[in-house]
C-alpha positions in Angstrom: 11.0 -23.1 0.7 7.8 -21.9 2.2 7.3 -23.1 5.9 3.7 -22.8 7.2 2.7 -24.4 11.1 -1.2 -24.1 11.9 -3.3 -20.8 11.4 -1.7 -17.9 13.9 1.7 -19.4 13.4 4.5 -17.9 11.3 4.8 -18.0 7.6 8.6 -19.0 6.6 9.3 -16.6 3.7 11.8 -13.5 3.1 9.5 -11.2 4.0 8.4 -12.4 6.9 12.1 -13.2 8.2 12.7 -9.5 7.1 9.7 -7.9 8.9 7.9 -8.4 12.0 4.6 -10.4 10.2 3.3 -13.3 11.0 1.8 -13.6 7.1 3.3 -12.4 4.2 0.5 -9.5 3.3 0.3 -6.0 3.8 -2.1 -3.5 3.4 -1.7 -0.6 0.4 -1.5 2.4 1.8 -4.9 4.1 -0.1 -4.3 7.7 0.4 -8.2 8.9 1.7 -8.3 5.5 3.0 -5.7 4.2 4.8 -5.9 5.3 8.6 -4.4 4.3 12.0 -7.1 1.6 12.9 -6.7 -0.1 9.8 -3.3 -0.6 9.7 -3.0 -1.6 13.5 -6.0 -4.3 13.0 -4.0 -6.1 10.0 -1.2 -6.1 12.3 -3.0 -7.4 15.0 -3.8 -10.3 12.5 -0.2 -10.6 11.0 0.4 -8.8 8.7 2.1 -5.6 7.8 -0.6 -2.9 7.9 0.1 0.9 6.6 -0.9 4.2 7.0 -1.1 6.4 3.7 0.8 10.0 4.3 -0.7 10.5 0.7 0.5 13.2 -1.2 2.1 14.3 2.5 0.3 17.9 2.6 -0.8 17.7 6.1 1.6 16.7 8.6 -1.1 17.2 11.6 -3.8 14.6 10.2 -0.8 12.2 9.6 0.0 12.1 13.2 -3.5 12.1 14.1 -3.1 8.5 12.5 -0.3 7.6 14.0 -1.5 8.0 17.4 -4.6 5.9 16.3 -2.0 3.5 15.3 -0.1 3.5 18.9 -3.4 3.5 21.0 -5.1 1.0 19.2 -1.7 -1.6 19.6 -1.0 -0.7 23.0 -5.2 -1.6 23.7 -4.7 -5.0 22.2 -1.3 -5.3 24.1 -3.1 -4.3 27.2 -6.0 -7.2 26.5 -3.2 -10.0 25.9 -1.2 -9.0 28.7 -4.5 -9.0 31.2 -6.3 -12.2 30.0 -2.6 -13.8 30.7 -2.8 -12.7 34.0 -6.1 -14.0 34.6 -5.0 -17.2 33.3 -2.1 -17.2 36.0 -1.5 -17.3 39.3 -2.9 -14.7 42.0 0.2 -12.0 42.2 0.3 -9.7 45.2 0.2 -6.6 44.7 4.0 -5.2 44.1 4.7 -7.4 41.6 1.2 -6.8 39.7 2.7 -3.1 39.6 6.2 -4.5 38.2 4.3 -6.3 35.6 2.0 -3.1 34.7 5.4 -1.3 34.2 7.2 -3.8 32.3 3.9 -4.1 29.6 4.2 0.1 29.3 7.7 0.0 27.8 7.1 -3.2 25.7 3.7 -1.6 24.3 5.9 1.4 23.3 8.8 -0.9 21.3 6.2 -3.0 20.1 3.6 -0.5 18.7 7.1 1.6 17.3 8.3 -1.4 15.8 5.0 -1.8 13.3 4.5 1.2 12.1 4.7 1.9 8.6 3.3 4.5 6.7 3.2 5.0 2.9 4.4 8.0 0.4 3.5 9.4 -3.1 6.9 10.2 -4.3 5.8 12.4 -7.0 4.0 15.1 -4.4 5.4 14.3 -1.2 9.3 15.4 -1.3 8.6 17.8 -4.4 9.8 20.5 -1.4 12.1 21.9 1.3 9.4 21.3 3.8 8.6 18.0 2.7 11.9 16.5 2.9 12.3 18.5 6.6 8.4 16.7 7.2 10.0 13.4 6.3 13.0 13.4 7.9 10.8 15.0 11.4 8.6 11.6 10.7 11.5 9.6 10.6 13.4 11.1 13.2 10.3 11.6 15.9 8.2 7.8 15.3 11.0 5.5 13.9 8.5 3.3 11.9 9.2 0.2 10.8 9.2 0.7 7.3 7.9 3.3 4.8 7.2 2.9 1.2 7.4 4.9 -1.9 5.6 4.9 -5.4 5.4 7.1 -8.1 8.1 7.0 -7.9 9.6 4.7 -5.4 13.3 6.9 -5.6 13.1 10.6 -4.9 16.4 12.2 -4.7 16.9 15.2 -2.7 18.1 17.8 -5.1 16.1 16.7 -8.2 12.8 18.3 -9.1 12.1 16.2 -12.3 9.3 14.2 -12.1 8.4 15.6 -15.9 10.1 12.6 -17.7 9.6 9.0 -16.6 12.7 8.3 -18.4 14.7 11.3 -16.9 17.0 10.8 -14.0 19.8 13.6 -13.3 23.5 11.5 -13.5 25.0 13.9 -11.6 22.6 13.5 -8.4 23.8 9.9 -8.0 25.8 11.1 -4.7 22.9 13.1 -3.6 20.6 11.6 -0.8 17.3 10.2 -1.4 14.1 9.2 0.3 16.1 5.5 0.8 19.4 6.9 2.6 17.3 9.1 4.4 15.5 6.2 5.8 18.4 3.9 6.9 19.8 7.0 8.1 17.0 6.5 10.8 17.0 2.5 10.6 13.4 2.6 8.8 13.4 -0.6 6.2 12.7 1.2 2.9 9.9 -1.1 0.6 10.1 0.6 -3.3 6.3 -0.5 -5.2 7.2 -0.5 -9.1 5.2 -1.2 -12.2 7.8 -2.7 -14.6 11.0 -3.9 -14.6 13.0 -0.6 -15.6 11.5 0.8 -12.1 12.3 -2.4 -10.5 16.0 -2.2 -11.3 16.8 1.2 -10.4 15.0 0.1 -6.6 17.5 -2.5 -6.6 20.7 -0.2 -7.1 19.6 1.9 -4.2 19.5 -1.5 -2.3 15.9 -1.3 -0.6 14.7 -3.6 1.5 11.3 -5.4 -0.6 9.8 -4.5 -3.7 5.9 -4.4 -4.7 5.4 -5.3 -8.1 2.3 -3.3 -9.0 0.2 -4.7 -11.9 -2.3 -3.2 -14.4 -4.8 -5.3 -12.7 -4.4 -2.9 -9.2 -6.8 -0.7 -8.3 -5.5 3.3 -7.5 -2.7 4.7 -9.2 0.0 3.2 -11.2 1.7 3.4 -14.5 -0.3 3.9 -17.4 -1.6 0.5 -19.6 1.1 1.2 -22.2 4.0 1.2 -19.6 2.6 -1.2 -17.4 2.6 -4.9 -16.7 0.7 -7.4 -15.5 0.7 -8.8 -11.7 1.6 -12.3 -12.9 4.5 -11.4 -15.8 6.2 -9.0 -13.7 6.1 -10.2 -10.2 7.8 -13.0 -11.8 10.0 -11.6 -14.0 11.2 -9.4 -10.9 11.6 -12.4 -8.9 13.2 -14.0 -11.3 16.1 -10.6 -11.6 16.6 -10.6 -7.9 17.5 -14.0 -7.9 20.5 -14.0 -10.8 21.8 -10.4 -9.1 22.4 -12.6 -6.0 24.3 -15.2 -7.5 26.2 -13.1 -9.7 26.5 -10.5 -6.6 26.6 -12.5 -3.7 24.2 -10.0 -2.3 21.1 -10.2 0.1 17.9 -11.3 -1.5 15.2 -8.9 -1.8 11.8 -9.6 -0.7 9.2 -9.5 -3.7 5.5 -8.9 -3.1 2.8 -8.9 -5.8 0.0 -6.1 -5.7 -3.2 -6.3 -8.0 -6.2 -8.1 -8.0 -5.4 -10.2 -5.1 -8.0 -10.3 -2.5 -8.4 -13.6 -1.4 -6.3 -16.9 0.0 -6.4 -18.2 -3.8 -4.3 -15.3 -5.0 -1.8 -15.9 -1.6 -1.4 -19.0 -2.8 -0.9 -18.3 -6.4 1.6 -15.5 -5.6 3.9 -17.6 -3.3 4.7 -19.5 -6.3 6.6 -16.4 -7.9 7.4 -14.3 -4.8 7.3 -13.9 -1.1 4.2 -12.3 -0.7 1.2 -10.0 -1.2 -0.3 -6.2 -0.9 -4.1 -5.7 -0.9 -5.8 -2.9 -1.8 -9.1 -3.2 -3.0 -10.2 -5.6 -0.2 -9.5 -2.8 2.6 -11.1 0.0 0.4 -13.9 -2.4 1.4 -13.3 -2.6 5.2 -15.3 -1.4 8.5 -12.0 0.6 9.3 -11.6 2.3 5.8 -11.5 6.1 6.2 -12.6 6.8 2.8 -15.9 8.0 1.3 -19.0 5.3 3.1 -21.3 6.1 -0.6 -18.0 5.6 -2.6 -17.5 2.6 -0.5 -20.7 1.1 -0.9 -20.5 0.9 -4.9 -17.8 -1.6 -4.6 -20.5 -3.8 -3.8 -22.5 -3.6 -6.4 -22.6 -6.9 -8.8 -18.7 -5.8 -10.8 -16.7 -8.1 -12.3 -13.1 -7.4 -13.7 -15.3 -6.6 -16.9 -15.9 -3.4 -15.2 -12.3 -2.3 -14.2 -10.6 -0.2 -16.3 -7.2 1.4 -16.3 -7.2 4.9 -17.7 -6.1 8.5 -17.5 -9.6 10.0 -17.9 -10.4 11.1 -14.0 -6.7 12.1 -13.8 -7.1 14.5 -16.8 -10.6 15.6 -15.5 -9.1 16.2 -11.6 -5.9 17.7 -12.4 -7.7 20.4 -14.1 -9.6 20.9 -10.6 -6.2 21.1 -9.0 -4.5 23.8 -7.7 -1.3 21.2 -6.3 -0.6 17.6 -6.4 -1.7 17.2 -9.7 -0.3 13.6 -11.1 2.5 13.6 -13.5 2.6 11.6 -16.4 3.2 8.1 -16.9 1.5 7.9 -13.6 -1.6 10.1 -14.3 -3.7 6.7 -14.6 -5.6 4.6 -11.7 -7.7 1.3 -12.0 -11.5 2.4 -11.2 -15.1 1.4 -11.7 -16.3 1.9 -15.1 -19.1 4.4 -15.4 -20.9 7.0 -17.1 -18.1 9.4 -17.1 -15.9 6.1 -19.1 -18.5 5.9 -21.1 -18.6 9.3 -22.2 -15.0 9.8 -22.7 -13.0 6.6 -23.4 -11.4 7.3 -27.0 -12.3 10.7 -27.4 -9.7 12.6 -29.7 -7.2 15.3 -28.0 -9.5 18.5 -29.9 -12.7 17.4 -28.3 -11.0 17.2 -24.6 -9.7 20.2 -25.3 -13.2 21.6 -26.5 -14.7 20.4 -23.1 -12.2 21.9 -20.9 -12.3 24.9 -23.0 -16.0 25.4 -23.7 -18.2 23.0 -21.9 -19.3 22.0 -18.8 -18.0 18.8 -17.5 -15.3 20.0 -14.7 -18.2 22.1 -13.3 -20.5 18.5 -13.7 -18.0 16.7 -12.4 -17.2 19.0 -9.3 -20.8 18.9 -8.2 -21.4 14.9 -8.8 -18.0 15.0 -6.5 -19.7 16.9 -3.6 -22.9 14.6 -3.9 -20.6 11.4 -3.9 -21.9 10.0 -7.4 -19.9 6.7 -7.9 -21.8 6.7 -11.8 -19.5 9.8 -12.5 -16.7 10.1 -10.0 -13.6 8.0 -10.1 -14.1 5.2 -7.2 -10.6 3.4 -7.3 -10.7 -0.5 -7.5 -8.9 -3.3 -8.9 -9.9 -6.1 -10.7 -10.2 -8.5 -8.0 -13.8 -6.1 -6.9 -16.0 -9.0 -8.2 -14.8 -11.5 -5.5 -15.5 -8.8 -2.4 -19.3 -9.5 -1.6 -19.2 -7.4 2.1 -17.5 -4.9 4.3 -15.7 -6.6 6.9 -13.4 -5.8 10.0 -9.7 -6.1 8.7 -8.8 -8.7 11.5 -11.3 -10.8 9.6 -10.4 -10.2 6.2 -7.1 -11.2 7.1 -8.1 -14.5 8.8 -10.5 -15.4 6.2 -7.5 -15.4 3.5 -4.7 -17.0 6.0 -7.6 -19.8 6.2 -8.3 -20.2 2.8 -4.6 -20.0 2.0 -4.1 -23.3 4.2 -7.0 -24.7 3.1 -5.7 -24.6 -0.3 -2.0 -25.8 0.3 -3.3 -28.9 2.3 -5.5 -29.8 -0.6 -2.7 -29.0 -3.1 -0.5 -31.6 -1.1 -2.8 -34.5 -3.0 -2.2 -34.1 -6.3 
């Protein structure tokens, strides 16, 4: 059962007894997007905030996050600790220097014991160095937690990210991203898109599992694999709880990701899991690192009319590639519709071809890229971008749904 005191009290579910949140919500880690001061605000507010490593090609910039991260938690631990002190008693003057050193080692195990930083599975351990870059992560900062997609389960010695249905028998007793994290004591959370994925997260015994829908925004299985938010966070939920009675083993935390950007969707989620992730909603945040012009088109009058899930930017940007180019069945993302949808939603495989070949759309597209154009580059939203009317802080944003949330619930308790 779900346990809820006032606002800026603890939320009773699994995930919140199995991480450090005060709410059961995190935010996505949005490669381009996710920085330090974002995920350290939704902390601040209670939930689980995360930093995207993305496709993990630049270990400097991810640091530089990470010690946005630290600064920005030991700055609010250094505000709690001296408005409590001005609430107290006068202290002299040795034991306000006890206190001071007291607050510097909790700040350091506190702002440690938050971090969490996400990984695109595909790109980021698809080499020696980036296994060495992940275990120096691991080893050096300790976070909390990391998480995985596309896929969630990387092993160590297998390169085959070709076939979705592909998985090398023989590397069973090889280490993967998972072990690698326990190894370390960093709670592993696996994001899947259907239930096949969702399974093979629960042999390696991870610690919660996003069920990403068709509805999310960013990359994610194509339609065809796919499922929806609703139909699979339940039907996980639903698996996790049978494995434990005929297992006896722990429960597994379920979140749902897609289309959820408001208290409403909290609400309607903690009837089939234990929480939420939100995307879309950050995108549109004062702390967002991505793109301001990109930004500023997710305010424009959309509904979930115009969100669409499709492989056209990925086919169009993989050509522009020279690396990290996204493997099929995850080479689709929920974006904006626009003129480049327009143009090229049902075209047949000879006339992509004929415009890779002889036309010029990659150069069209290239230059609309370096001017920002949201009517022909890919801007990445779900469908919930018709309920976000302004950029806000984070801290807000996350306030704004906890009070909603209760809002809700207490009506709810009169019908």
């Amino acid at each position: 059962s779900i346990k809820i005191a006032t606002m800026k009290k603890t939320w009773n579910t699994p995930f919140t007894q199995t991480f450090p949140c005060r709410i059961p919500l995190c935010s996505a880690p949005m490669a381009g997007v996710s920085g330090g001061l974002l995920a350290s605000r939704v902390c601040q507010a209670g939930g689980l905030g995360f930093i995207a490593a993305g496709h993990f090609r630049d270990l400097l910039a991810l640091e530089r996050e990470i010690d946005i991260f630290f600064q920005n938690q030991q700055e609010q631990l250094t505000n709690q600790t001296q408005t409590k002190q001005s609430q107290s008693q006068p202290q002299t003057q040795q034991q306000q220097g006890a206190v001071a050193t007291d607050n510097d080692a909790h700040r350091s195990v506190a702002a440690i014991n938050k971090l969490s930083i996400g990984f695109i599975g595909h790109s980021s351990l698809s080499t020696k160095e980036g296994w060495e870059n992940y275990e120096y992560i691991l080893r050096t900062y300790q976070p909390l937690a990391v998480q995985f997609f596309a896929p969630s389960i990387v092993y160590k010695h297998n390169d085959n990210f070709d076939n979705y249905h592909s998985k090398n028998k023989n590397d069973h007793n090889d280490e993967t991203n998972v072990t690698m994290a326990k190894k370390y004591g960093t709670k592993f959370i696996a994001q899947v898109g259907s239930i096949q994925e969702a399974q093979e997260a629960m042999r390696h015994d991870v610690d919660a599992i996003i069920c990403q829908g068709s509805e999310a925004g960013g990359h994610g299985l194509r339609r065809n694999l796919g499922n929806s938010t609703m139909a699979l966070t339940s039907q996980v939920s639903r698996l996790i709880k049978s494995n434990c009675k005929t297992t006896a083993s722990a429960v597994i935390p379920v979140l749902a990701a897609g289309g959820i950007v408001a208290g409403k969707h909290l609400v309607s989620a903690l009837c089939l899991c234990d929480g939420v992730v939100l995307g879309t909603r950050f995108w549109a945040s004062n702390e967002s690192i991505g793109n301001p012009a990109l930004q500023q088109s997710l305010l424009k009058n959309h509904s979930c009319d115009d969100v669409i899930r499709t492989t056209i930017f990925d086919r169009i940007e993989n050509e522009l590639k020279s690396s990290c180019k996204w493997p099929q069945p995850y080479d689709s993302v929920g974006a904006l519709r626009n003129r480049t949808t327009r143009e090229w939603e049902g075209k047949s495989e000879v006339e992509w071809r004929d415009a890779m070949d002889g036309s010029d759309l990659l150069e069209r597209y290239k230059s609309s890229a370096e001017k920002s154009d949201g009517d022909v580059v890919c801007v990445l939203a779900g469908e919930g971008v018709g309920e976000i009317d302004s950029i806000e802080g984070a801290y807000d944003i996350v306030m704004k749904i906890e009070e909603e949330a209760l809002e809700i619930i207490d009506r709810l308790k009169s019908i």
